[in-house]
Structures are given as C-alpha cells and as structure tokens.
Gaussian input, Z-matrix of N, CA and C with variables (Angstrom, degrees):
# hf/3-21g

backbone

0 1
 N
 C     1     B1
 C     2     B2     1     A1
 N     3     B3     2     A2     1     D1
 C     4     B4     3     A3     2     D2
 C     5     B5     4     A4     3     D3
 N     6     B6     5     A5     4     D4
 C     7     B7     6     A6     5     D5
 C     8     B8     7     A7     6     D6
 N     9     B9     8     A8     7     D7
 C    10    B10     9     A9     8     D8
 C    11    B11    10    A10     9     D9
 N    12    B12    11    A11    10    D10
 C    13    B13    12    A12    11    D11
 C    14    B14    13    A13    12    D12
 N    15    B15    14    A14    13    D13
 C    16    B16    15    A15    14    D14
 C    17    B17    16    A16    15    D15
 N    18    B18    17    A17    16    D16
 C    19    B19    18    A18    17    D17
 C    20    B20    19    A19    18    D18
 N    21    B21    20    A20    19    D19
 C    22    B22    21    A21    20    D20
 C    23    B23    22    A22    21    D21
 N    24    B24    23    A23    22    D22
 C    25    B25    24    A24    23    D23
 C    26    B26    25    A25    24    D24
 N    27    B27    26    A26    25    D25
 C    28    B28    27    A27    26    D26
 C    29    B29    28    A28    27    D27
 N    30    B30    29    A29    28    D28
 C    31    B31    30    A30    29    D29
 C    32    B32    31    A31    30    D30
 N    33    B33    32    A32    31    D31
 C    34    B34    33    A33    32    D32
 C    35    B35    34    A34    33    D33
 N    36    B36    35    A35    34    D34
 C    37    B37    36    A36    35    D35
 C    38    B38    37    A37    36    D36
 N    39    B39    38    A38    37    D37
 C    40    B40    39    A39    38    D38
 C    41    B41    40    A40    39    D39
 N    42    B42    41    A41    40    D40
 C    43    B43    42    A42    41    D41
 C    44    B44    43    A43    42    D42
 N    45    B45    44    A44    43    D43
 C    46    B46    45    A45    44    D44
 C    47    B47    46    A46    45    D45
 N    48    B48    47    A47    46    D46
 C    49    B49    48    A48    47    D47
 C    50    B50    49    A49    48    D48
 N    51    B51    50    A50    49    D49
 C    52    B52    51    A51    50    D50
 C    53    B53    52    A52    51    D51
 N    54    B54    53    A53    52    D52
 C    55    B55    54    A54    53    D53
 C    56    B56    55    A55    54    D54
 N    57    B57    56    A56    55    D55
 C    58    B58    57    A57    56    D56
 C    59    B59    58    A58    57    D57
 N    60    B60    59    A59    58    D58
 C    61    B61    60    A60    59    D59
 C    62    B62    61    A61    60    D60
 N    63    B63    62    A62    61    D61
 C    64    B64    63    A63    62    D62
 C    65    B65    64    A64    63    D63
 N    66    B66    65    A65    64    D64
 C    67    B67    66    A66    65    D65
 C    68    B68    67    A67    66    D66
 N    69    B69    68    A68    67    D67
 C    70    B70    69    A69    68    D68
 C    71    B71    70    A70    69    D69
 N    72    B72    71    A71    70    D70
 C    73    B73    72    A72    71    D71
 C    74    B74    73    A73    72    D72
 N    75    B75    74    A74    73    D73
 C    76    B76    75    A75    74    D74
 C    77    B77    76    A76    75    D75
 N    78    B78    77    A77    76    D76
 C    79    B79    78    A78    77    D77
 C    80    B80    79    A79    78    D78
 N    81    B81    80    A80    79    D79
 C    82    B82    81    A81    80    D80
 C    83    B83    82    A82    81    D81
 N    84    B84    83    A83    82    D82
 C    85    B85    84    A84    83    D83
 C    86    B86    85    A85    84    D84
 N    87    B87    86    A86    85    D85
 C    88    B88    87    A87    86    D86
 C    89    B89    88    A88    87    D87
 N    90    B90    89    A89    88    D88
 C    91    B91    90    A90    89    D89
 C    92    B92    91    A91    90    D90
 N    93    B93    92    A92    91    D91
 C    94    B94    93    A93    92    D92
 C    95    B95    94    A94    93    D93
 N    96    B96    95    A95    94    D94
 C    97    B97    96    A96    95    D95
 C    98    B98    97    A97    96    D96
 N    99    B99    98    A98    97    D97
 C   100   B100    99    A99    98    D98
 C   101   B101   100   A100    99    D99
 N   102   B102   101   A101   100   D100
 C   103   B103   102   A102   101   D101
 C   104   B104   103   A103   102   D102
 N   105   B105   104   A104   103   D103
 C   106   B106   105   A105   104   D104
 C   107   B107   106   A106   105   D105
 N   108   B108   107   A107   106   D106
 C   109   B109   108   A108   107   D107
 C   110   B110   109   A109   108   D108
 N   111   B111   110   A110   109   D109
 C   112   B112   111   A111   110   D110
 C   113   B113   112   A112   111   D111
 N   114   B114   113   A113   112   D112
 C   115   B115   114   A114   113   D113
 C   116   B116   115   A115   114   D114
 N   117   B117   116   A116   115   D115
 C   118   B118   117   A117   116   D116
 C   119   B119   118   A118   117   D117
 N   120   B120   119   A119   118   D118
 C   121   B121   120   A120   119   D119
 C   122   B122   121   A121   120   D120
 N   123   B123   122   A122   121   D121
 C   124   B124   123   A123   122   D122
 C   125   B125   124   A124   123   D123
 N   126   B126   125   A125   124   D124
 C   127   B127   126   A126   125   D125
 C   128   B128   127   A127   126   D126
 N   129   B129   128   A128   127   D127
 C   130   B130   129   A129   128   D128
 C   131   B131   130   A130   129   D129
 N   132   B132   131   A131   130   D130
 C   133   B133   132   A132   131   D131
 C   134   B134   133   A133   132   D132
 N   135   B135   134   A134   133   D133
 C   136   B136   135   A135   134   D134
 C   137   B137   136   A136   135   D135
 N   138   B138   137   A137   136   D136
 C   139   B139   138   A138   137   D137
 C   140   B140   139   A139   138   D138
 N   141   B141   140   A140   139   D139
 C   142   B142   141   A141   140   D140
 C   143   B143   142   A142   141   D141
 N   144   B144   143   A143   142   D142
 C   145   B145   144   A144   143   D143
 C   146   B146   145   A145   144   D144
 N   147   B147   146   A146   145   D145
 C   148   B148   147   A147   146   D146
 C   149   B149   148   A148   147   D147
 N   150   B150   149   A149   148   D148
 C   151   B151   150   A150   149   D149
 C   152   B152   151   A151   150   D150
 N   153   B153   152   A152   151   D151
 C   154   B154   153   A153   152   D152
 C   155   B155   154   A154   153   D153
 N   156   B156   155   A155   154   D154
 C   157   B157   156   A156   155   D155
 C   158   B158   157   A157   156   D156
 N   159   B159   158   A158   157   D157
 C   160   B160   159   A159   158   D158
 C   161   B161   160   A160   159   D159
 N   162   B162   161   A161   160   D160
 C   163   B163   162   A162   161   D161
 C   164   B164   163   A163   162   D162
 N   165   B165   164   A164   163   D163
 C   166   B166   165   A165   164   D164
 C   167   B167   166   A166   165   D165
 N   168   B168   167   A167   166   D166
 C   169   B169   168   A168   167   D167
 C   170   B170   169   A169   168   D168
 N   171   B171   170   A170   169   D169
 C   172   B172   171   A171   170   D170
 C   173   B173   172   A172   171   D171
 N   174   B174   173   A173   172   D172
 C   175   B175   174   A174   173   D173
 C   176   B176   175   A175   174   D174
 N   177   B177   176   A176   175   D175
 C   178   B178   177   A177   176   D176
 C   179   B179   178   A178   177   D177
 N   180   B180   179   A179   178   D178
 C   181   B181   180   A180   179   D179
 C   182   B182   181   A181   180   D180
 N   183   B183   182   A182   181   D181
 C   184   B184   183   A183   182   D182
 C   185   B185   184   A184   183   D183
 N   186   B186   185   A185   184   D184
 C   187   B187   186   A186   185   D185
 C   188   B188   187   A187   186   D186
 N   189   B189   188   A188   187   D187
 C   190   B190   189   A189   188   D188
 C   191   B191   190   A190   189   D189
 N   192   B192   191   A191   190   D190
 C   193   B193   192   A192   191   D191
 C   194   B194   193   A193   192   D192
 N   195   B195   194   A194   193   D193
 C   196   B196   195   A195   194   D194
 C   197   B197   196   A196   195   D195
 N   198   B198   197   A197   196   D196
 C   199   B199   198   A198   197   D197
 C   200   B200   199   A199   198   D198
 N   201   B201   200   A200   199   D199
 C   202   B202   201   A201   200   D200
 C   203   B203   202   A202   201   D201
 N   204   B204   203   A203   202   D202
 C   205   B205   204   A204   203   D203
 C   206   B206   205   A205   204   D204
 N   207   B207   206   A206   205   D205
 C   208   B208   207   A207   206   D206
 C   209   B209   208   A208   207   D207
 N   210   B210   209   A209   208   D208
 C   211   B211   210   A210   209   D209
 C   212   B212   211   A211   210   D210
 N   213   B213   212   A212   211   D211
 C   214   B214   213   A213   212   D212
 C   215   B215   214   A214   213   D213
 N   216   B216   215   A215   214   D214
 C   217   B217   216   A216   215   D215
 C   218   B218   217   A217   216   D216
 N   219   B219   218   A218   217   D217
 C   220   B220   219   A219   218   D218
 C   221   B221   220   A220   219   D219
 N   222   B222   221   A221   220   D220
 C   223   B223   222   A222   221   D221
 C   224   B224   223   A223   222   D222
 N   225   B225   224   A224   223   D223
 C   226   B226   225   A225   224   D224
 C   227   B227   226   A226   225   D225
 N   228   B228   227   A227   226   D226
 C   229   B229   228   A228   227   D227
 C   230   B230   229   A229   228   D228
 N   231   B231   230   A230   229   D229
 C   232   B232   231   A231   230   D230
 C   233   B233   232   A232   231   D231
 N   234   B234   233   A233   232   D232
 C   235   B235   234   A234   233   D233
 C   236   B236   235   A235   234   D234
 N   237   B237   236   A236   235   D235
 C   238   B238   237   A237   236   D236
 C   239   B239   238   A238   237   D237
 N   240   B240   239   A239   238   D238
 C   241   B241   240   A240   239   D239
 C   242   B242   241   A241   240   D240
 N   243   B243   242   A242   241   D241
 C   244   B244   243   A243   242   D242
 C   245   B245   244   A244   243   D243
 N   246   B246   245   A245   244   D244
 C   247   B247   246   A246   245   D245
 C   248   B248   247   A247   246   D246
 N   249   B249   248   A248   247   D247
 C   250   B250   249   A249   248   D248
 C   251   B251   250   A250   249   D249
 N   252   B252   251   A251   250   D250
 C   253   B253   252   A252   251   D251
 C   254   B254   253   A253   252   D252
 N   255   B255   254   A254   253   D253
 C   256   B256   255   A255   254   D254
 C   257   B257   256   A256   255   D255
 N   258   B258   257   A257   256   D256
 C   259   B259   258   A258   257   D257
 C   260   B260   259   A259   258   D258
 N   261   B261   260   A260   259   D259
 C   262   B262   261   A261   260   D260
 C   263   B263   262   A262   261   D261
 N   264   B264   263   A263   262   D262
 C   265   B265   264   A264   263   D263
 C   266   B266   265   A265   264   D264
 N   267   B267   266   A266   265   D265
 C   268   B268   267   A267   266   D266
 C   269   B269   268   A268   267   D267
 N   270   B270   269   A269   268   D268
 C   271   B271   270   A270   269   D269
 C   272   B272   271   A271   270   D270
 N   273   B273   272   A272   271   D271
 C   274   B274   273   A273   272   D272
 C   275   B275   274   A274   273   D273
 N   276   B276   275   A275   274   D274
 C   277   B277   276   A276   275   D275
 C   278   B278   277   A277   276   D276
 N   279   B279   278   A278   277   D277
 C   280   B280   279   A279   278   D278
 C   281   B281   280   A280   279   D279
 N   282   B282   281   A281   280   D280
 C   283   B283   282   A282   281   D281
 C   284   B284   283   A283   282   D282
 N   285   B285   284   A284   283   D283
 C   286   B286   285   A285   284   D284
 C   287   B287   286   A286   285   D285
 N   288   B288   287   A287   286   D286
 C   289   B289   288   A288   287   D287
 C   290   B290   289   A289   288   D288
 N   291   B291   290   A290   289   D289
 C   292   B292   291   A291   290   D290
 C   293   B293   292   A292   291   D291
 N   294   B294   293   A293   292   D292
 C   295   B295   294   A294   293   D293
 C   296   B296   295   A295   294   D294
 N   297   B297   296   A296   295   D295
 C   298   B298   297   A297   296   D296
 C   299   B299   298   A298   297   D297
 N   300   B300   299   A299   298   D298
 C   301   B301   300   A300   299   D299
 C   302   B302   301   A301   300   D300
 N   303   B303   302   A302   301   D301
 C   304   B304   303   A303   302   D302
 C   305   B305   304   A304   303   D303
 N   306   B306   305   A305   304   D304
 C   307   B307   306   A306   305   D305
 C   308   B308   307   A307   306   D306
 N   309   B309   308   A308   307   D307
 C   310   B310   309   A309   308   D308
 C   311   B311   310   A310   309   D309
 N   312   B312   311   A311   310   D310
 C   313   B313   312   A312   311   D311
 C   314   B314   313   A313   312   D312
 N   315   B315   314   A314   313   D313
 C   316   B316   315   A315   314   D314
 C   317   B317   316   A316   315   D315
 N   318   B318   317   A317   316   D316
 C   319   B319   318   A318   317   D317
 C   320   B320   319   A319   318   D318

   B1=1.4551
   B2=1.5247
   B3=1.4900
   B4=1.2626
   B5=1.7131
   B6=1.1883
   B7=1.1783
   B8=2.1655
   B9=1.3819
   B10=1.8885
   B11=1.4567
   B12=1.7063
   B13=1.5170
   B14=1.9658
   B15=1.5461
   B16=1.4581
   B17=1.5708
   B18=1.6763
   B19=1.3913
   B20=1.7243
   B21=1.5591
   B22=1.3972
   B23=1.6902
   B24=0.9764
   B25=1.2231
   B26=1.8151
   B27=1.2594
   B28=2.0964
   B29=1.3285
   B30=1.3290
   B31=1.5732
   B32=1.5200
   B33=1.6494
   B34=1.4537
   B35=1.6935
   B36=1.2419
   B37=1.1677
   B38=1.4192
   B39=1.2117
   B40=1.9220
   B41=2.0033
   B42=1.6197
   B43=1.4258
   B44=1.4016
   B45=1.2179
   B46=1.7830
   B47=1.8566
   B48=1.3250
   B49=1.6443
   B50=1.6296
   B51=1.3915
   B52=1.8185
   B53=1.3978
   B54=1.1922
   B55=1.2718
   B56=1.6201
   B57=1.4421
   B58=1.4407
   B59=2.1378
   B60=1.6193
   B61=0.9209
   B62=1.5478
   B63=1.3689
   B64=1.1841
   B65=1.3504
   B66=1.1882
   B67=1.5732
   B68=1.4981
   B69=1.1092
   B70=1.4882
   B71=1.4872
   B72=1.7575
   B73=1.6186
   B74=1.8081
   B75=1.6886
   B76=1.5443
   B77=2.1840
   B78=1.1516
   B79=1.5060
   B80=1.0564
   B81=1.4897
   B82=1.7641
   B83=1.4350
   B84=1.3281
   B85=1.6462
   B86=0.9489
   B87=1.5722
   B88=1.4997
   B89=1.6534
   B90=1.4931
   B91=1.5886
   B92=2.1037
   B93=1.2898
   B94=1.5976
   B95=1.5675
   B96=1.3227
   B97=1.3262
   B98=1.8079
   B99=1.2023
   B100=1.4713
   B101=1.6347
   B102=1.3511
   B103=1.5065
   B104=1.5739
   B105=0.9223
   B106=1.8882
   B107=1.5730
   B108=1.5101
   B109=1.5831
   B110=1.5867
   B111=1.5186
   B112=1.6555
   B113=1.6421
   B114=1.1128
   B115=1.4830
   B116=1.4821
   B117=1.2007
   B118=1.3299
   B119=1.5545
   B120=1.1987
   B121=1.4204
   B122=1.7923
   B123=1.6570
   B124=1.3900
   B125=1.9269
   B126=1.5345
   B127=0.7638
   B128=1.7044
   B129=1.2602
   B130=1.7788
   B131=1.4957
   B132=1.5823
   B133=1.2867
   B134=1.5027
   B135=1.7561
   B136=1.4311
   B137=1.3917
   B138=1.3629
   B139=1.7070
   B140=1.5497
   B141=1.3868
   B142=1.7020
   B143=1.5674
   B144=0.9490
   B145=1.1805
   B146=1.3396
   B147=1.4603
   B148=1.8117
   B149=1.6100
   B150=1.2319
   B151=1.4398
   B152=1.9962
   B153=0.7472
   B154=2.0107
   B155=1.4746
   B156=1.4060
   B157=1.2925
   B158=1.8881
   B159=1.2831
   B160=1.5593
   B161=1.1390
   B162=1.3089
   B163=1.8419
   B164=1.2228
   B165=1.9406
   B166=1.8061
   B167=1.0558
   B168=1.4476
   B169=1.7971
   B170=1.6275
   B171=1.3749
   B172=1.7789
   B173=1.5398
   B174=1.0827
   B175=1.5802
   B176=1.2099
   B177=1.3720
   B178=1.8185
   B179=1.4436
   B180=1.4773
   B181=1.6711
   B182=2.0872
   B183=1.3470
   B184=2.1179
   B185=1.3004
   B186=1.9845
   B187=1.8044
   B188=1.7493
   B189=1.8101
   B190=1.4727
   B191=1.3528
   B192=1.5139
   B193=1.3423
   B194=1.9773
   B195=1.1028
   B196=2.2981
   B197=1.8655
   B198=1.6015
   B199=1.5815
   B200=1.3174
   B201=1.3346
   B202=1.6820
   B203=1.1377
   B204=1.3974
   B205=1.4292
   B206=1.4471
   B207=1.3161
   B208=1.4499
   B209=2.0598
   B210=1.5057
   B211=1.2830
   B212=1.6877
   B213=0.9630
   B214=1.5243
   B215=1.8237
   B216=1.2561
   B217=1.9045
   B218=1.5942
   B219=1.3228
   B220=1.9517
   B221=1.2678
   B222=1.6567
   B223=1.6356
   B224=1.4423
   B225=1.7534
   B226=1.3310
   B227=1.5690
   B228=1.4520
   B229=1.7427
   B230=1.8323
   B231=1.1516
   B232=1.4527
   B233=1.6883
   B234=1.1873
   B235=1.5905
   B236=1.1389
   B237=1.8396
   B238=1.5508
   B239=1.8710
   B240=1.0240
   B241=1.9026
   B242=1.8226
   B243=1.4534
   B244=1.6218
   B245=1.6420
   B246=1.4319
   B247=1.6100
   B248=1.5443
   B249=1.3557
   B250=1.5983
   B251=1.3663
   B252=1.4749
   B253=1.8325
   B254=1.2236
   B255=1.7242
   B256=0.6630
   B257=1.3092
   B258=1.7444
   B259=1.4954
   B260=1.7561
   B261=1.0004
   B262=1.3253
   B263=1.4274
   B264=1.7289
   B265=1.3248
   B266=1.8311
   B267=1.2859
   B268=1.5285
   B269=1.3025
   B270=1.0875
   B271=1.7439
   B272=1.1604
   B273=1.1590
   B274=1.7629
   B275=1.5135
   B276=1.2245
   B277=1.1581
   B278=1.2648
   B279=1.3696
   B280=1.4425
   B281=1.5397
   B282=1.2871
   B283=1.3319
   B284=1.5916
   B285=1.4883
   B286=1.6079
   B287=1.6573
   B288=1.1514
   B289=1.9923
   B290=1.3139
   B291=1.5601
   B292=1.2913
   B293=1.6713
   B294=1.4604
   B295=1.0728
   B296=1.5129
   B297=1.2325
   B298=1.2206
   B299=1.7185
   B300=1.5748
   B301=1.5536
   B302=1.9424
   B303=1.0980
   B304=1.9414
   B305=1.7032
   B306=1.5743
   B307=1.4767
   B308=1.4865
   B309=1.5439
   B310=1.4667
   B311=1.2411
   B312=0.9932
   B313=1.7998
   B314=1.7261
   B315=1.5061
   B316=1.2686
   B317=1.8728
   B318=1.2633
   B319=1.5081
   B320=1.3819
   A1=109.54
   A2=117.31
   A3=130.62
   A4=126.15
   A5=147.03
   A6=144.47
   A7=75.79
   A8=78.93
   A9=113.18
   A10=88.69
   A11=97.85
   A12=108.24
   A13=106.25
   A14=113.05
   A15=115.14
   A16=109.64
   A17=100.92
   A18=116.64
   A19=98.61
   A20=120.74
   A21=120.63
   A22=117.34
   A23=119.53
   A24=139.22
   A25=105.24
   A26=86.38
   A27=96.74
   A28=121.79
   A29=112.20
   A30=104.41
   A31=100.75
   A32=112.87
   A33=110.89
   A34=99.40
   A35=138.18
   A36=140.66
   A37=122.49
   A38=115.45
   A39=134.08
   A40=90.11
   A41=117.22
   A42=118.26
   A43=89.68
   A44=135.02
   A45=127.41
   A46=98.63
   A47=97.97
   A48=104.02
   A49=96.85
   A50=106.65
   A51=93.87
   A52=89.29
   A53=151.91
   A54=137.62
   A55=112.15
   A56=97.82
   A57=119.67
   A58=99.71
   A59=99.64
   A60=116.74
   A61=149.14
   A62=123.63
   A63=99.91
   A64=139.38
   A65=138.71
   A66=127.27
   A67=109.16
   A68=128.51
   A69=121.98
   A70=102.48
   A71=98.60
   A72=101.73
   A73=97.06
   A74=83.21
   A75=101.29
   A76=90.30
   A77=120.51
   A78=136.65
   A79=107.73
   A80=108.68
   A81=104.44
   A82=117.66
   A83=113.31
   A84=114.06
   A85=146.77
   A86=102.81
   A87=128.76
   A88=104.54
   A89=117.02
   A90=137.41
   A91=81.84
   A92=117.65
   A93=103.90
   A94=95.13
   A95=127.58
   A96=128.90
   A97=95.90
   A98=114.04
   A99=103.22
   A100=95.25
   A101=124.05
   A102=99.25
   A103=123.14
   A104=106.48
   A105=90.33
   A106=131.33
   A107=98.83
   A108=103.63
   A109=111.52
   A110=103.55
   A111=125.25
   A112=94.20
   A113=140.51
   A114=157.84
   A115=78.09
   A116=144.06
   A117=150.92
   A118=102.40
   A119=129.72
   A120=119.67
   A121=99.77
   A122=101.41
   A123=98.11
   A124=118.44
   A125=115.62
   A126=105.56
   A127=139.93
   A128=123.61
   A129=120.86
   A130=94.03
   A131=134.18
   A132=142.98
   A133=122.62
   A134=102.45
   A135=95.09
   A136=116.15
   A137=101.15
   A138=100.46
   A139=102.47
   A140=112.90
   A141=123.89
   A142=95.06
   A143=111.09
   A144=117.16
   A145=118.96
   A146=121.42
   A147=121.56
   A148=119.44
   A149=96.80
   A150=91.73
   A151=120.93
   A152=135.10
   A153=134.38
   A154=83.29
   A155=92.69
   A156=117.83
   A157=89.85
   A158=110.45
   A159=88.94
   A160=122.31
   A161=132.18
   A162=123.26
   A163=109.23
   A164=108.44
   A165=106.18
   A166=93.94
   A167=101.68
   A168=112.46
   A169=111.81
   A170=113.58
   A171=118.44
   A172=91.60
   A173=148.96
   A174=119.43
   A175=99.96
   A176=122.71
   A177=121.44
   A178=101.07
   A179=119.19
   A180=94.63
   A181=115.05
   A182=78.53
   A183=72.29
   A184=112.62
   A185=100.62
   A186=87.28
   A187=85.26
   A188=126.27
   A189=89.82
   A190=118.68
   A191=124.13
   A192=123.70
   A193=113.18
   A194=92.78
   A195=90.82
   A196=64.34
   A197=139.70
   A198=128.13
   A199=106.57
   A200=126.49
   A201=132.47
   A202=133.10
   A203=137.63
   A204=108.21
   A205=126.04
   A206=114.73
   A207=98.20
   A208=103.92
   A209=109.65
   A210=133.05
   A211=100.00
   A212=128.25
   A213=142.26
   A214=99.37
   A215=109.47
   A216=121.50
   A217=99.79
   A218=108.08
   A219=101.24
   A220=123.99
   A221=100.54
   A222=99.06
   A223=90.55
   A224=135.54
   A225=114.46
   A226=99.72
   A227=135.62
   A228=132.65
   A229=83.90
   A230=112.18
   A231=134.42
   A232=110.21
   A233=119.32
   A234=118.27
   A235=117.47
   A236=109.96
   A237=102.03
   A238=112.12
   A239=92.42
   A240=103.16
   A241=100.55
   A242=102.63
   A243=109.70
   A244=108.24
   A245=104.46
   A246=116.82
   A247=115.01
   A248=123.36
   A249=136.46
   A250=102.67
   A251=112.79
   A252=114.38
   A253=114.64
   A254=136.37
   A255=154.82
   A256=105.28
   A257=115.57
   A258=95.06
   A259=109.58
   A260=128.07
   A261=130.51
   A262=121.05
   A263=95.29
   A264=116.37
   A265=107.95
   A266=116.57
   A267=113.96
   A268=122.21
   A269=124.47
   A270=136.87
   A271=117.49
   A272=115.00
   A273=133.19
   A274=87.76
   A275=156.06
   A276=135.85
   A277=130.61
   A278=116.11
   A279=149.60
   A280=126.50
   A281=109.94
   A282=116.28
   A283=109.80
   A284=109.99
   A285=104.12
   A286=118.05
   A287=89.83
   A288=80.96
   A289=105.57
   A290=136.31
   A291=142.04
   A292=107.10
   A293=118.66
   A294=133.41
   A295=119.67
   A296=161.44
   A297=148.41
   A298=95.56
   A299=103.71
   A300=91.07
   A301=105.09
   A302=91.70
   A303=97.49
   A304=93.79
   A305=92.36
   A306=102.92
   A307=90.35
   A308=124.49
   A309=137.41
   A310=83.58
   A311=102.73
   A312=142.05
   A313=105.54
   A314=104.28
   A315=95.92
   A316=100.73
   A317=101.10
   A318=123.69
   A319=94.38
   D1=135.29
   D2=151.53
   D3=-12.06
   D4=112.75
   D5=-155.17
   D6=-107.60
   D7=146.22
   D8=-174.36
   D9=-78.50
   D10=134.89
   D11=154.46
   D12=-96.15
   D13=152.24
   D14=165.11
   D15=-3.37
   D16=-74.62
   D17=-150.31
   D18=-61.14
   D19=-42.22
   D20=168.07
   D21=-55.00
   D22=-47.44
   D23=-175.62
   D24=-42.44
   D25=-74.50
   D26=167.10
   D27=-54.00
   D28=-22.32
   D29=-168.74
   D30=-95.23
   D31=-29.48
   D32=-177.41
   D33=-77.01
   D34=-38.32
   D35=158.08
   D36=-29.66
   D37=-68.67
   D38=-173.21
   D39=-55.00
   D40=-53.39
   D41=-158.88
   D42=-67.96
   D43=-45.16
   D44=-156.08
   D45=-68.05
   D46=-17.91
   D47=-159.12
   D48=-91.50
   D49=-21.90
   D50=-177.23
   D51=109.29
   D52=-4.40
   D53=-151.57
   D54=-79.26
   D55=-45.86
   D56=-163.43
   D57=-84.08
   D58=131.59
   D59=167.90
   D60=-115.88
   D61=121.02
   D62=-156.20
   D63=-100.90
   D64=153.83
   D65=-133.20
   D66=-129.13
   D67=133.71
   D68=-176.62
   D69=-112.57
   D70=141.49
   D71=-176.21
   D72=-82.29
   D73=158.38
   D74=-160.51
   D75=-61.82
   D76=174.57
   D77=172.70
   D78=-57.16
   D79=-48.94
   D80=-178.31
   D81=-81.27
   D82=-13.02
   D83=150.19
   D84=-65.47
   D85=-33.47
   D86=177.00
   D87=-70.85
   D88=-36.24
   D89=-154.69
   D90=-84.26
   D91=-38.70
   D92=-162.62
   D93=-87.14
   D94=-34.56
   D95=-156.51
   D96=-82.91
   D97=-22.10
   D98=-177.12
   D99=-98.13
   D100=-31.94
   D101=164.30
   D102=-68.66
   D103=-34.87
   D104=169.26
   D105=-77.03
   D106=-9.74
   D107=164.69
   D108=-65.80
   D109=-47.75
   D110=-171.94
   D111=-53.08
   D112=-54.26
   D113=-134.09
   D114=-98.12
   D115=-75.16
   D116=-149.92
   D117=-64.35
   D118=-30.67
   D119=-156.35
   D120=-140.81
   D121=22.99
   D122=177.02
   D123=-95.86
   D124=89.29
   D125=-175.36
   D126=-80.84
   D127=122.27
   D128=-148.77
   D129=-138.06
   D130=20.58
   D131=150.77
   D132=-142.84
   D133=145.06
   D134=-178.93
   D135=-130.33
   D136=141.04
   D137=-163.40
   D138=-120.73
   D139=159.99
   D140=-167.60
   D141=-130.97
   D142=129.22
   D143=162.27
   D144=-136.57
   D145=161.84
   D146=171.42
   D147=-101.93
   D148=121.94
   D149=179.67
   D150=-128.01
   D151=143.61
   D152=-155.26
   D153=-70.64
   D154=149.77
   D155=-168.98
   D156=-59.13
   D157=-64.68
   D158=-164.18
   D159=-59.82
   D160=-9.14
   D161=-176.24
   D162=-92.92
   D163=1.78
   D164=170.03
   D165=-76.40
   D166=-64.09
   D167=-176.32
   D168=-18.55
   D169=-67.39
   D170=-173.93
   D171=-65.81
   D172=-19.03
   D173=-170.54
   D174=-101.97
   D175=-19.28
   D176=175.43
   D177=-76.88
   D178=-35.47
   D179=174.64
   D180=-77.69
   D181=-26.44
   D182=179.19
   D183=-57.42
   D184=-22.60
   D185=-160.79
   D186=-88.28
   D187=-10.85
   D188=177.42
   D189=-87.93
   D190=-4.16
   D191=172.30
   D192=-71.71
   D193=3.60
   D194=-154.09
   D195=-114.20
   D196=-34.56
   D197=-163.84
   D198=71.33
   D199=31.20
   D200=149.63
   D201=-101.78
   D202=137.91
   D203=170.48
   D204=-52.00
   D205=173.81
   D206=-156.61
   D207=-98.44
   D208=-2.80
   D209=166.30
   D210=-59.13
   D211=-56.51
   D212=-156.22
   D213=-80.30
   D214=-36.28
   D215=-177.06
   D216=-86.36
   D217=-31.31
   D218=157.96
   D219=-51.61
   D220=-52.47
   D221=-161.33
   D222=-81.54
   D223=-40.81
   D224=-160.28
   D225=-61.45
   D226=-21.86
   D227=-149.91
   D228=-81.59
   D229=-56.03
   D230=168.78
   D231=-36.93
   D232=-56.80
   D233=169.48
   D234=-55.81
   D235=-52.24
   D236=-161.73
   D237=-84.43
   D238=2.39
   D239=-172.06
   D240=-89.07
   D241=-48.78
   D242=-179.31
   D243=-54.32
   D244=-54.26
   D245=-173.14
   D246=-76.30
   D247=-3.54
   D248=162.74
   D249=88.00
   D250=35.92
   D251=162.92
   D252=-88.06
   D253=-10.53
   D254=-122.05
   D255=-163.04
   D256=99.72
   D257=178.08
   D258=-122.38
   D259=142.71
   D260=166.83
   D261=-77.97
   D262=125.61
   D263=-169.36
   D264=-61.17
   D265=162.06
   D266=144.43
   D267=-44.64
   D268=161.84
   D269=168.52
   D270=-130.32
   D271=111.62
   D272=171.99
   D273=-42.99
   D274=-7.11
   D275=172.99
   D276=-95.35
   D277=-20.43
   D278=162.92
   D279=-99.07
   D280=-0.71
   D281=178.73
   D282=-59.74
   D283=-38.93
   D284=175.93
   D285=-63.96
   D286=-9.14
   D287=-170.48
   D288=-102.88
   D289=15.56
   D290=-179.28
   D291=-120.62
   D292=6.76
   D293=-167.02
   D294=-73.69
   D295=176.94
   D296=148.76
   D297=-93.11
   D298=147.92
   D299=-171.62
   D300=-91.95
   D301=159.04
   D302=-178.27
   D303=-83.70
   D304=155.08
   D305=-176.05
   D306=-113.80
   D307=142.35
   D308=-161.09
   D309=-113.07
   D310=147.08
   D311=175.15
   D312=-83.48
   D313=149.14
   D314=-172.99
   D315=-106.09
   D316=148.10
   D317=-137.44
   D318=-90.78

C-alpha cells in the first residue's frame, strides 16, 4: 500500500474523528451535473475506423485494466482530447520541424 502524504494523513485523521461532513449538491446542481453527464456520453453517431492489430491489442488491454469495454476507452480518449483534457505531448519525431531554422555562416 501507498505510504500517506501530510495532506492524506489529516484528512484520513479529521474523517476517523467525525470531523468531515457530508454535503449534498443543491437539485439544481444535481439537475445541471446530470445533464452534462447525459450530453457527454450521449452517443447518436457511429464511426469505423482501422486500426494495426497491435494498437487494438494495447487499447483492449488498457480498457481491461480501466474495467471498460475498450469501445467506451476510445470514445472517452476521443472526448477528453477533443474537449482539451487531453493534451498531446511533443514527438521526438517531429521535434525538427517545430524548430527555428539556424542561419549558416558563409564558408
């Protein structure tokens, strides 16, 4: 098991003690947060795509480590990347083409 930081430490402390209380969002919170879940995961198109056998392979095991199908870990990777939860790293492979170019000296 995970060893407690401070900030864990107090909070598992304060809850054993009774400290911590728990709070229900108001109706009309509850009423927006379940419409934007509904909106978020309402699917009404279907798309096909091809993908190499091994990068199914790695996303069928992520989706069995996450316990989703691995259809459902597409569209969420797909949601959170479109909506900017999700950001894509640089690539050592493209690093040259984002470069400022060097100016050569005359020889």
């Amino acid at each position: 098991m995970k060893k407690l930081d401070t900030f864990e430490k107090d909070l598992l402390a304060a809850y054993e003690k009774g400290e911590l209380k728990s709070t229900s969002p108001s109706k009309a919170k509850l009423a927006k947060f379940k419409a934007a879940a509904t909106a978020t995961f309402l699917k009404e198109k279907r798309v096909n795509i091809r993908l190499s056998s091994p990068d199914l392979m790695d996303i069928q095991a992520r989706a069995l480590e996450e316990g989703m199908p691995y259809q459902t870990l597409i569209a969420s990777v797909l949601h959170k990347f479109v909506s900017g939860r999700l950001v894509e790293l640089p690539s050592s492979l493209t690093r040259h083409s984002t470069r400022t170019p060097q100016k050569r000296g005359a020889g």
